[in-house]
C-alpha positions as CSV (number, residue, x, y, z in Angstrom):
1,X,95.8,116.8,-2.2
2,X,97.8,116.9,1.2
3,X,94.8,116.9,2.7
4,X,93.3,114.1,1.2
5,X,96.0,112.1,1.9
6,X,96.0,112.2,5.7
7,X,92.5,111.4,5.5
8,X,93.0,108.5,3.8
9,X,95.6,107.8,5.9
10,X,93.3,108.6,9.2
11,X,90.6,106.2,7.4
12,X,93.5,103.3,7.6
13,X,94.8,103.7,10.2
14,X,91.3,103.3,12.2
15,X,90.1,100.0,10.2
16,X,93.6,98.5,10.5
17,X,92.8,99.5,14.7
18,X,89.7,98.0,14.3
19,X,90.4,94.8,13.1
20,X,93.2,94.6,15.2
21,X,91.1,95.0,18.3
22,X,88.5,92.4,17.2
23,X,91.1,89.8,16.3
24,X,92.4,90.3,19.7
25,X,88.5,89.7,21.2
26,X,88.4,86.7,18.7
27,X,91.6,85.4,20.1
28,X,90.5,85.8,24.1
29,X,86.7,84.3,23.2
30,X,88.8,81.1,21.6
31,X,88.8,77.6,23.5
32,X,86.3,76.4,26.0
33,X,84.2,77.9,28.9
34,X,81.9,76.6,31.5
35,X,78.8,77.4,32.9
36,X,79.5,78.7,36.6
37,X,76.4,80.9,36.7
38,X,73.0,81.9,35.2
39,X,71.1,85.2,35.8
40,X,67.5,86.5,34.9
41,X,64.4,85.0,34.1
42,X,64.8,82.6,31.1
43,X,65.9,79.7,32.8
44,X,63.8,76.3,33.6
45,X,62.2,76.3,36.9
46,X,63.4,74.8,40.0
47,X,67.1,74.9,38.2
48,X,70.0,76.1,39.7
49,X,71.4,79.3,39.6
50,X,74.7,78.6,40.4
51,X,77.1,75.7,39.1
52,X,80.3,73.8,40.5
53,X,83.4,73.4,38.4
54,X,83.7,70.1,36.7
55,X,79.4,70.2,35.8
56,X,80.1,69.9,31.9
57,X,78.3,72.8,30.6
58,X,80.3,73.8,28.1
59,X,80.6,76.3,25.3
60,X,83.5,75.7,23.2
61,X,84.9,78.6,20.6
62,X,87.3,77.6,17.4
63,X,88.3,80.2,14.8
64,X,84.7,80.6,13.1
65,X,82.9,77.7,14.6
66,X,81.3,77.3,18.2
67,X,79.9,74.1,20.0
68,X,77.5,73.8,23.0
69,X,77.5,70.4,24.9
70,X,76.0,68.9,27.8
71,X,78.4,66.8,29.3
72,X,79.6,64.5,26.3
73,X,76.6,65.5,24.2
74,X,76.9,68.3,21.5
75,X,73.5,70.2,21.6
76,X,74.3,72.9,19.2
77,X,76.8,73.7,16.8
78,X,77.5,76.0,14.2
79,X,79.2,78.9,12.8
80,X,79.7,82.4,14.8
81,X,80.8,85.8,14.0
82,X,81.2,89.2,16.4
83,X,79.6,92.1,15.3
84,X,80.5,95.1,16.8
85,X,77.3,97.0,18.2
86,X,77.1,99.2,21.1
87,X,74.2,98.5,23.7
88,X,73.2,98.9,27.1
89,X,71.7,95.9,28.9
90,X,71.2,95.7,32.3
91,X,73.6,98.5,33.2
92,X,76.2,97.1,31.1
93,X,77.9,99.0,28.3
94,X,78.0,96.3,25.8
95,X,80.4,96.8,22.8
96,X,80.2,93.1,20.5
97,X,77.5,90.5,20.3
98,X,78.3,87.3,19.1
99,X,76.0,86.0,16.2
100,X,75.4,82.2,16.4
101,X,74.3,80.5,12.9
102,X,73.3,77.4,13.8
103,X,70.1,74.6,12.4
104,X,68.9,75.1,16.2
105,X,67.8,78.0,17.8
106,X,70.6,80.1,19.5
107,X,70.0,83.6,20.3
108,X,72.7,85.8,19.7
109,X,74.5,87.3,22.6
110,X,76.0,90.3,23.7
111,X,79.2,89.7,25.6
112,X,82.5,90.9,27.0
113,X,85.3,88.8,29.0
114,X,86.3,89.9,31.9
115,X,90.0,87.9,32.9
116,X,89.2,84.5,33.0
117,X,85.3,85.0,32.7
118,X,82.9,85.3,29.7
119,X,79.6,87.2,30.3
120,X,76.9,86.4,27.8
121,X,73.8,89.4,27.9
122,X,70.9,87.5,26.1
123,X,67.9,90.3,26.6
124,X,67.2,92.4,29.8
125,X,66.6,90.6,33.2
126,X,63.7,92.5,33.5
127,X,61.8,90.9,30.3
128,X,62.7,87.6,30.7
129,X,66.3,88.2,29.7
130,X,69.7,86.7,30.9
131,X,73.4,86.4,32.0
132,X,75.5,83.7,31.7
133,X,78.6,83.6,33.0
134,X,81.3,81.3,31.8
135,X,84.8,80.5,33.3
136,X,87.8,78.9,31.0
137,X,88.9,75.9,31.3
């Protein structure tokens, strides 16, 4: 019975971790990023690769919801939720990907936030795939 009991107690203790650690991702991914870079293949031709501060690219994060705008035009909106899942794209050890429900088509990312930066892995470089990286405002 004793021994059942710290297991149980083990199993707790880990979810309650868990959660914990992903509220604390939620909380960081919260509020509104820019576009300061793009990396890979998958972008339209002739574009930049690079972008200045104030170019109104945005991705904004609230509680469950997410919105992506183009200076004072919303082009996508909808619902989000992490997942946790472990990948490795472009050399990056990936732990959460962000899962975008939306009525238009946005893939679902693989990130991780890095101070005041927020890389988004959609796919490998090498097949077309791409980084975006975000800065908060």
């Amino acid at each position: 019975m004793k021994i059942f009991l710290n297991i149980v107690l083990v199993f707790i203790v880990f979810v309650s971790g868990s959660c914990n650690k992903e509220g604390k991702l939620l909380s960081k991914l919260e509020g509104t990023w820019e576009l300061r870079h793009i990396e890979g293949g998958f972008r339209p031709i002739n574009s930049p690769s690079d972008y200045a501060p104030g170019n109104g690219i945005l991705l904004k994060f609230e509680a469950n919801t997410f919105q992506q705008s183009t200076g004072a035009q919303t082009d996508v909106s909808g619902t989000f939720t992490i997942v946790k899942e472990e990948v490795n794209l472009n050399g990056e050890k990936l732990l959460y990907k962000i899962d975008f429900q939306s009525e238009k088509n946005m893939p679902d990312a693989y990130f991780k936030i890095s101070g005041d930066k927020l890389f988004l892995y959609v796919g490998e470089i090498a097949a077309d795939g791409y980084v975006g990286i975000y800065e908060k405002q």
